[in-house]
C-alpha positions as CSV (number, residue, x, y, z in Angstrom):
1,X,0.0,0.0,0.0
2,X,1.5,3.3,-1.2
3,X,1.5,6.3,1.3
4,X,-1.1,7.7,-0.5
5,X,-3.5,5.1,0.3
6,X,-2.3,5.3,3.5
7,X,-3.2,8.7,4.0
8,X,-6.7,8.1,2.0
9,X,-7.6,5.1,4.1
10,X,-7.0,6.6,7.3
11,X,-9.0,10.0,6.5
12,X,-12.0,7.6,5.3
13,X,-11.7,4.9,8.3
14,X,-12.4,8.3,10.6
15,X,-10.0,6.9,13.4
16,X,-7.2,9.2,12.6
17,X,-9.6,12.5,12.4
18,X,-7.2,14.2,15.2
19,X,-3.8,13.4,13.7
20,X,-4.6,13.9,9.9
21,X,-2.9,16.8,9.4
22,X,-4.2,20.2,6.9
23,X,-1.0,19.2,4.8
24,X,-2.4,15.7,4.6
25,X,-6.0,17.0,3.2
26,X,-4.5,18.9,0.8
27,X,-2.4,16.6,-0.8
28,X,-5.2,14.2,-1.3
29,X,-7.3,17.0,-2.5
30,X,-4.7,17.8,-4.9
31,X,-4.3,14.4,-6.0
32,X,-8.1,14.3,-6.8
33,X,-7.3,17.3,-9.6
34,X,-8.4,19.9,-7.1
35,X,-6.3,23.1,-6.9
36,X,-5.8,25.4,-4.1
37,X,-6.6,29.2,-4.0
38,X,-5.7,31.3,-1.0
39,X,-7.4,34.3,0.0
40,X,-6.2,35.9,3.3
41,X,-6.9,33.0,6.0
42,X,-9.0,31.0,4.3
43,X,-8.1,27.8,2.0
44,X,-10.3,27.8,-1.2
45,X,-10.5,24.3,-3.1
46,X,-12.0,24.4,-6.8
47,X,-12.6,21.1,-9.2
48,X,-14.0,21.9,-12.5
49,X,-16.4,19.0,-13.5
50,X,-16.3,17.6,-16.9
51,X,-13.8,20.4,-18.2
């Protein structure tokens, strides 16, 4: 099992909830083709559908 199912089987068991870290989430968010816009504080993920 690669480290990225690692990651994605411990996010989706819901065990791990207080050790996944924000770098974690975004990794696998990225790796699911979503990209990552900042504004100020806040952390805005975008996936364009069928494009």
């Amino acid at each position: 099992m690669s480290k990225f199912e690692k990651l994605l089987f411990k996010l989706l068991s819901g065990n791990g909830d207080k050790n996944f870290s924000f770098a974690d989430l975004v990794r696998i968010l990225e790796t699911f083709g979503f990209s990552n816009r900042i504004k100020g504080g806040h952390h805005i993920f975008l996936q364009r559908w069928g494009a």
